[in-house]
N, CA, C and O atoms as a GROMACS GRO file, in nm:
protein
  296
    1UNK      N    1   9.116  -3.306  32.235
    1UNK     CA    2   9.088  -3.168  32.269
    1UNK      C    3   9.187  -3.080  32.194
    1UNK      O    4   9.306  -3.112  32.188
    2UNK      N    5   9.146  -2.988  32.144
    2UNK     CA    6   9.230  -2.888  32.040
    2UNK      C    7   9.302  -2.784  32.106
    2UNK      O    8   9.388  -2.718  32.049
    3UNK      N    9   9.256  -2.761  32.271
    3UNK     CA   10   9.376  -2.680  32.346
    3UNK      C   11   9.498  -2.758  32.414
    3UNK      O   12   9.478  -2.869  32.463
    4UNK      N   13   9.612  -2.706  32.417
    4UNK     CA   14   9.734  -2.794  32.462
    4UNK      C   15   9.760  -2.807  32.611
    4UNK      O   16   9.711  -2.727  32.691
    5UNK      N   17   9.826  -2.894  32.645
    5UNK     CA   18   9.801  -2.965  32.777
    5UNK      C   19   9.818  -2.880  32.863
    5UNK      O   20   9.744  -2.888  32.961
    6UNK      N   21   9.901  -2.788  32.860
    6UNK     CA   22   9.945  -2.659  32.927
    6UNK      C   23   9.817  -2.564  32.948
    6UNK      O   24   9.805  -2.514  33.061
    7UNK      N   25   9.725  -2.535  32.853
    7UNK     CA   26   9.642  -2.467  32.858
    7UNK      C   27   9.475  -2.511  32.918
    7UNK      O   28   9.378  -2.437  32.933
    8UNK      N   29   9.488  -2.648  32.942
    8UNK     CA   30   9.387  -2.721  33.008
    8UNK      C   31   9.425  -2.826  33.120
    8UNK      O   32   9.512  -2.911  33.104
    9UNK      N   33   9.366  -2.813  33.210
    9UNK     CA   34   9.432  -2.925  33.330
    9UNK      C   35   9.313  -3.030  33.345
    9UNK      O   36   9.242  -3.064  33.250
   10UNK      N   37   9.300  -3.078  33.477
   10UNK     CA   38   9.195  -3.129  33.530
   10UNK      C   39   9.261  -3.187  33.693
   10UNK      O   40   9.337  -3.280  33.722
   11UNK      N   41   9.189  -3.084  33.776
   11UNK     CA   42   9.218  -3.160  33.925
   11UNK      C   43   9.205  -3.289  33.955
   11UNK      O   44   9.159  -3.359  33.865
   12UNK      N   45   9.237  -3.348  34.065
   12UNK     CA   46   9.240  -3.502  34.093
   12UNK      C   47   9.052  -3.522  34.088
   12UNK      O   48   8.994  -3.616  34.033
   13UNK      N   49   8.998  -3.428  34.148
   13UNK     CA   50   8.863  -3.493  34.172
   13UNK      C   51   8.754  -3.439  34.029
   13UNK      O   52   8.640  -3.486  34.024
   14UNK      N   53   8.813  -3.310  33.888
   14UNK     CA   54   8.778  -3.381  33.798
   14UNK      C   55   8.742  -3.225  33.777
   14UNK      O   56   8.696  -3.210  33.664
   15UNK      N   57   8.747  -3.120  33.840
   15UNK     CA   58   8.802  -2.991  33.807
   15UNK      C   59   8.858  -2.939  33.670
   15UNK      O   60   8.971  -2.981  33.644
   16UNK      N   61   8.809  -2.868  33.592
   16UNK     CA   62   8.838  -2.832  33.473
   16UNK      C   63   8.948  -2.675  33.474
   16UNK      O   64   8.908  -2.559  33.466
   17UNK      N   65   9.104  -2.728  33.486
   17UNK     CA   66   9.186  -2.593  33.508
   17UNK      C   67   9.196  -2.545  33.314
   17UNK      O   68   9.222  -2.613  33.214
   18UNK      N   69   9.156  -2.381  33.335
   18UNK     CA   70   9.212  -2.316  33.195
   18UNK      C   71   9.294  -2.200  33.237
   18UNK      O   72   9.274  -2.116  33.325
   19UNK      N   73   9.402  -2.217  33.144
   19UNK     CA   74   9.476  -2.114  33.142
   19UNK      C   75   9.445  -1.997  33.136
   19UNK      O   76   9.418  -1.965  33.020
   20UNK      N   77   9.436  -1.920  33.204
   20UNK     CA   78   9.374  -1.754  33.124
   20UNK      C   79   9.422  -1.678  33.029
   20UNK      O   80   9.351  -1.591  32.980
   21UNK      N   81   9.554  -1.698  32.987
   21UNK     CA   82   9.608  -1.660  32.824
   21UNK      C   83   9.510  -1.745  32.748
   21UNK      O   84   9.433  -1.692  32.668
   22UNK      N   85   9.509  -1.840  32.766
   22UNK     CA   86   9.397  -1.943  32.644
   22UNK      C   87   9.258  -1.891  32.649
   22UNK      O   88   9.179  -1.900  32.556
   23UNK      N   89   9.232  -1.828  32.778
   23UNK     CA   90   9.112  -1.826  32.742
   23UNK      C   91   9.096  -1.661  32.689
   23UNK      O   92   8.984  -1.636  32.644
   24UNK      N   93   9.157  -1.590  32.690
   24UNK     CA   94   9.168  -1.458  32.651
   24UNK      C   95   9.207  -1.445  32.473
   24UNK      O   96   9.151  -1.372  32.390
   25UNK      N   97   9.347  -1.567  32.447
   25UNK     CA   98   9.390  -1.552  32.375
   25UNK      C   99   9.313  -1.643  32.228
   25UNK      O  100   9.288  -1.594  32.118
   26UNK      N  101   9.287  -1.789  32.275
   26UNK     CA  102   9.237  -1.852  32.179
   26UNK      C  103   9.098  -1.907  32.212
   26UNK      O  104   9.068  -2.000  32.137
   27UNK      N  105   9.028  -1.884  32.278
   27UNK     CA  106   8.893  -1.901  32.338
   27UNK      C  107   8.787  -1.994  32.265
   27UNK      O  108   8.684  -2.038  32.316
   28UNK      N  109   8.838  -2.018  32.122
   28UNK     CA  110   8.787  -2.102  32.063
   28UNK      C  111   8.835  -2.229  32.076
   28UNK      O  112   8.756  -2.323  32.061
   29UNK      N  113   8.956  -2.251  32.102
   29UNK     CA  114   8.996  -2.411  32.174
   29UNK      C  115   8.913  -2.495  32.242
   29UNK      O  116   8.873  -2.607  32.210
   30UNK      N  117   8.886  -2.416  32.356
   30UNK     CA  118   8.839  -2.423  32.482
   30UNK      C  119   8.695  -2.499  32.478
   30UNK      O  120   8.642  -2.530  32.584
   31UNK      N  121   8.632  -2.529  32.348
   31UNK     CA  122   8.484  -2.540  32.348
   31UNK      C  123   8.503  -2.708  32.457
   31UNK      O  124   8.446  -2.725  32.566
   32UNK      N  125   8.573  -2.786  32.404
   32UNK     CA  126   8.563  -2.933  32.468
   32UNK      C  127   8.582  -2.899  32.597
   32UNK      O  128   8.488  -2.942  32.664
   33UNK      N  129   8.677  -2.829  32.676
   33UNK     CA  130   8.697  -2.850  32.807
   33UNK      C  131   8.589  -2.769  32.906
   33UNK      O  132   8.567  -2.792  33.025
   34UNK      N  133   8.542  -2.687  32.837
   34UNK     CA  134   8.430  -2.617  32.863
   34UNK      C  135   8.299  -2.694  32.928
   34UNK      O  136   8.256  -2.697  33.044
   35UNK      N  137   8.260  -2.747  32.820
   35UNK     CA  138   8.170  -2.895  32.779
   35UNK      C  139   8.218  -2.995  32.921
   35UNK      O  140   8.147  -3.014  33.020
   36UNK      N  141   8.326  -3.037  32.902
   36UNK     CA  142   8.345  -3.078  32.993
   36UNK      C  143   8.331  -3.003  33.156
   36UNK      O  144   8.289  -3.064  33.255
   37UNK      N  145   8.372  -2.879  33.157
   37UNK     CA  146   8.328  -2.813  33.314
   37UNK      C  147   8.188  -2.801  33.330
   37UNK      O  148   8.130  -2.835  33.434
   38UNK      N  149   8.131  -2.754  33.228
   38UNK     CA  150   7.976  -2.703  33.268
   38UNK      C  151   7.854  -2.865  33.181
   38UNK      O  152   7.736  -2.853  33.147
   39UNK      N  153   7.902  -2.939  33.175
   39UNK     CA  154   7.763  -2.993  33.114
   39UNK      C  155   7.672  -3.131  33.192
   39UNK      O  156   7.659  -3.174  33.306
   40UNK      N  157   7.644  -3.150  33.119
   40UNK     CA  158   7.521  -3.260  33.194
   40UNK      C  159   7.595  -3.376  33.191
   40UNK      O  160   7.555  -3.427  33.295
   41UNK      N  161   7.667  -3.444  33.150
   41UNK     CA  162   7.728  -3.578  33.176
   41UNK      C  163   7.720  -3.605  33.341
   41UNK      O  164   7.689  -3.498  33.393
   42UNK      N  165   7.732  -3.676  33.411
   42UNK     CA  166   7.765  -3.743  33.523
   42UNK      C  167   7.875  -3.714  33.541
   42UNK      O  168   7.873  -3.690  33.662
   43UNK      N  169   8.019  -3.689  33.494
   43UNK     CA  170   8.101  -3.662  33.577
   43UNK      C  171   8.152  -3.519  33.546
   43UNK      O  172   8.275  -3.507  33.551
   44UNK      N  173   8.091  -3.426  33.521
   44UNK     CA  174   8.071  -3.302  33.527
   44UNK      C  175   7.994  -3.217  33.628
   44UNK      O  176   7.873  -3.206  33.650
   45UNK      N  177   8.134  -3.143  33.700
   45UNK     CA  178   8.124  -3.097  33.812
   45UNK      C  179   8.051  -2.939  33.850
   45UNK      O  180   8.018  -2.890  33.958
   46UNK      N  181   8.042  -2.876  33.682
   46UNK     CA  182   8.008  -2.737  33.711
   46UNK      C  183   8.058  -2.637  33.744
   46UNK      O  184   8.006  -2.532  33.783
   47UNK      N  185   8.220  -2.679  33.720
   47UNK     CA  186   8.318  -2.583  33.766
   47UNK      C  187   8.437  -2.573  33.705
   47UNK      O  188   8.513  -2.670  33.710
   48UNK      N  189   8.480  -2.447  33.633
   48UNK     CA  190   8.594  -2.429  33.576
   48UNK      C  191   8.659  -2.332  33.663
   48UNK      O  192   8.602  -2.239  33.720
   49UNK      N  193   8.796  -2.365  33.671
   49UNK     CA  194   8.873  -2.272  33.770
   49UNK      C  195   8.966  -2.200  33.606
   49UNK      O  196   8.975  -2.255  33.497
   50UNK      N  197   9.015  -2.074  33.646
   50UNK     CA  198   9.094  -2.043  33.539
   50UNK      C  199   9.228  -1.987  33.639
   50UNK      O  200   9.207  -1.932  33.747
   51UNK      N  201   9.374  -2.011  33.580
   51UNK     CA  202   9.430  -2.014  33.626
   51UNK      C  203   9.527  -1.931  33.582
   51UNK      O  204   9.499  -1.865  33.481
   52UNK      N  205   9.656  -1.915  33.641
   52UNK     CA  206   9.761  -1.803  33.548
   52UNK      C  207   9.698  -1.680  33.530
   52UNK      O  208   9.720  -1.634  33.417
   53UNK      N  209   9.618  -1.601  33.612
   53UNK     CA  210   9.531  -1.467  33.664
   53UNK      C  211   9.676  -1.384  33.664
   53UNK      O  212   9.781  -1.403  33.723
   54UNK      N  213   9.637  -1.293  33.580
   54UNK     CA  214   9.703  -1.112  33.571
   54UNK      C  215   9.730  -1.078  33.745
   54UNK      O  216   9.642  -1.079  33.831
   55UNK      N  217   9.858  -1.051  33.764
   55UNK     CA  218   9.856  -0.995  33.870
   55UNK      C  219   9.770  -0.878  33.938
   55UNK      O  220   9.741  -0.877  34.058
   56UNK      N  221   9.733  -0.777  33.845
   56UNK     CA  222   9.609  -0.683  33.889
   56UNK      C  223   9.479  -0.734  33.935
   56UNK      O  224   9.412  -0.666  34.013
   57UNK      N  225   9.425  -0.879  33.883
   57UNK     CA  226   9.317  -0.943  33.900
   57UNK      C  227   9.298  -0.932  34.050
   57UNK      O  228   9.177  -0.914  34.065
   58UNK      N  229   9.341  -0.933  34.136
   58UNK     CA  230   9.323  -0.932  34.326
   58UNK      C  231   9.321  -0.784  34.323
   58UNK      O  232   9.273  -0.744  34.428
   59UNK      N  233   9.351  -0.698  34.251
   59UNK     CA  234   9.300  -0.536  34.283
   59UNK      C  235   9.216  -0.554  34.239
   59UNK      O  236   9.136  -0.516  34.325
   60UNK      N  237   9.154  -0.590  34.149
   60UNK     CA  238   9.051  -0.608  34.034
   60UNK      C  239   8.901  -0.644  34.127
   60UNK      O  240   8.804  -0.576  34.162
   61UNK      N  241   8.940  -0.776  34.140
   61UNK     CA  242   8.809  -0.825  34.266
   61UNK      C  243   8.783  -0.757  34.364
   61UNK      O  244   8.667  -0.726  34.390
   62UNK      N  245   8.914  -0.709  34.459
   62UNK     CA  246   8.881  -0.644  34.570
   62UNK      C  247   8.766  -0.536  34.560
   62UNK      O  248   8.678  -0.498  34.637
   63UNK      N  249   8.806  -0.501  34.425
   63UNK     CA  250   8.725  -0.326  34.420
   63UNK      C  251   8.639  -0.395  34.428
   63UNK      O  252   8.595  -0.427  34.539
   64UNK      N  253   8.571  -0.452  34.281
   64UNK     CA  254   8.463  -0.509  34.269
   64UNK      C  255   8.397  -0.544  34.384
   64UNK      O  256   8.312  -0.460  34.415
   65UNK      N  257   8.408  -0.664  34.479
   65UNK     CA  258   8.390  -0.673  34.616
   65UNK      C  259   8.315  -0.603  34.710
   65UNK      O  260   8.219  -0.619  34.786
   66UNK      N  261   8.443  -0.470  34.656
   66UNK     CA  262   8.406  -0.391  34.805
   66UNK      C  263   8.280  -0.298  34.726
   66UNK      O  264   8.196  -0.243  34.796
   67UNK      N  265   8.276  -0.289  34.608
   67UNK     CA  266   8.168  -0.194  34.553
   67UNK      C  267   8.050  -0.235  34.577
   67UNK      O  268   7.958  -0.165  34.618
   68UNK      N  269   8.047  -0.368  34.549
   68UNK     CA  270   7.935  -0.503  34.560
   68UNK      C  271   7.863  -0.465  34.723
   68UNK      O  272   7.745  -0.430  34.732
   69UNK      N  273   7.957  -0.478  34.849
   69UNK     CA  274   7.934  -0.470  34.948
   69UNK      C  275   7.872  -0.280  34.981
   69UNK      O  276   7.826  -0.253  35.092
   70UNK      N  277   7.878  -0.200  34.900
   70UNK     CA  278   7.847  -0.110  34.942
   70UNK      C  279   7.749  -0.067  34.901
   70UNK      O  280   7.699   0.028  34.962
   71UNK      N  281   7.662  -0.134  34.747
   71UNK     CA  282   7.550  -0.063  34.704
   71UNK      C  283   7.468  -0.051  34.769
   71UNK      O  284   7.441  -0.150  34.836
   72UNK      N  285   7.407   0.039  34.783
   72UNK     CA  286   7.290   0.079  34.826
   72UNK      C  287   7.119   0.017  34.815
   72UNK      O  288   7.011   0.024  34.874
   73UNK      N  289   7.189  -0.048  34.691
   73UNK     CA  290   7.013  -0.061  34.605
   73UNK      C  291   7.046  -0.236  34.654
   73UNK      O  292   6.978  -0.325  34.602
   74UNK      N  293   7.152  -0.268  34.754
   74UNK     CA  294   7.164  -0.444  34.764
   74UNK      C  295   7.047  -0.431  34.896
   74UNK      O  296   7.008  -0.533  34.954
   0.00000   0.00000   0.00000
């Protein structure tokens, strides 16, 4: 894999962790571990967590969230 160990994990049960500098910064690394979160193999789970989130990111969602929860047209 062409991203560094730091920038890609994998949980015990097979969880694909990415850094979020990597994925902001070099996003082209990322194609294998990617592959690996989202694809058809058998032990591909469908889930990439990204990790090392901007501290604003929890203001970020909340809004989002709460905007989500208020449209009108939901």
């Amino acid at each position: 894999m062409a991203a560094s160990s730091e920038a890609v994990s994998y949980t015990p049960e097979g969880a694909v962790l990415i850094s979020y500098t990597t994925l902001v910064s070099r996003p082209e690394t990322l194609n294998a571990a990617i592959e690996k979160g989202f694809g058809s193999a058998p032990d591909c789970l469908g889930l990439i967590v990204v990790k090392d989130l901007p501290e604003e990111y929890g203001r970020f969602r909340e809004r989002l969230l709460r905007l989500a929860y208020c449209n009108p047209l939901a």
